[in-house]
C-alpha positions as CSV (number, residue, x, y, z in Angstrom):
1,X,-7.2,-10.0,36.7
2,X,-4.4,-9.1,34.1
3,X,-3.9,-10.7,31.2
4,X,-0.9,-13.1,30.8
5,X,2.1,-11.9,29.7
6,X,3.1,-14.7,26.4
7,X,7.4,-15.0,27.7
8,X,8.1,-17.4,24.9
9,X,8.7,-14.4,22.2
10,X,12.1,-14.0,23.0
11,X,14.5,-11.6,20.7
12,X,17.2,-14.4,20.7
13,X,14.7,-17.8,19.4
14,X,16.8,-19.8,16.8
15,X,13.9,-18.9,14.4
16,X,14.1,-15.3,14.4
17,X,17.7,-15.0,14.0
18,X,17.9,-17.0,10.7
19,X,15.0,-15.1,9.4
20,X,16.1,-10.9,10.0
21,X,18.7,-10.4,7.0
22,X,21.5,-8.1,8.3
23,X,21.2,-4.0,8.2
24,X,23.2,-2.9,5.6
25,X,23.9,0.8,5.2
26,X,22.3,2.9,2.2
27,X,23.4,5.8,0.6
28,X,20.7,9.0,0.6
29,X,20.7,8.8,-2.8
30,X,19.7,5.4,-2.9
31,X,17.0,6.5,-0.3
32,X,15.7,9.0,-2.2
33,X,15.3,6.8,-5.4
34,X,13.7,4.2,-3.6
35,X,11.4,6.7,-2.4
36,X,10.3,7.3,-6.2
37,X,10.1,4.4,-7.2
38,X,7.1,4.0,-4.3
39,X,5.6,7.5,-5.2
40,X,5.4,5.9,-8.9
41,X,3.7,2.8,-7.9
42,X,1.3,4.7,-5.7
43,X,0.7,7.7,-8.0
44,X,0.0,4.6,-10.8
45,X,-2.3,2.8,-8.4
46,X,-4.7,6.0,-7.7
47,X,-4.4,6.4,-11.7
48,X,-5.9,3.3,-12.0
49,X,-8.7,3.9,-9.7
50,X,-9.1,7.4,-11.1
51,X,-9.8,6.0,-14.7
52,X,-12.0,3.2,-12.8
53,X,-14.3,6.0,-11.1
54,X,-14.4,8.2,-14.2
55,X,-15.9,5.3,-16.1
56,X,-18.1,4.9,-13.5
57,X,-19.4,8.7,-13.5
58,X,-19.5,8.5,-17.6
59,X,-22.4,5.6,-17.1
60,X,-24.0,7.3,-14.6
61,X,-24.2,10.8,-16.5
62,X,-25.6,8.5,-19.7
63,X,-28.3,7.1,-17.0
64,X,-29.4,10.4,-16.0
65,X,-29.7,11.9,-19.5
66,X,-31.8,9.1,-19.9
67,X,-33.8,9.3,-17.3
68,X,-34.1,13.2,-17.6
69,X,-35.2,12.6,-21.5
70,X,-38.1,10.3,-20.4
């Protein structure tokens, strides 16, 4: 009772060789800038949903002084 083993995925298919783009080598200093260019994007996506969240604590700290008031 083992599952089937799918054959038909094989490395050298006529599909999957026109699709894979060829390795081409990198410099570490192009690494490295890459690599900041991602920490940017991620940094400025937590940002985002930083500011988001503090908005969201600013309307809640209004609702509880108003509650606290009544």
């Amino acid at each position: 009772m083992t599952p089937e083993k799918k054959t038909d995925q094989s490395p050298s298919s006529p599909a999957l060789a026109h699709a894979r783009k060829a390795w081409t080598p990198r410099s570490p200093v192009q690494v490295v800038l890459d690599q900041i260019g991602k920490q940017e994007k991620k940094v400025a996506e937590l940002q985002k949903d930083l500011d988001t969240e503090k908005t969201t604590l600013t309307k809640l700290l209004q609702a509880k002084k108003i509650l606290e008031s009544t």
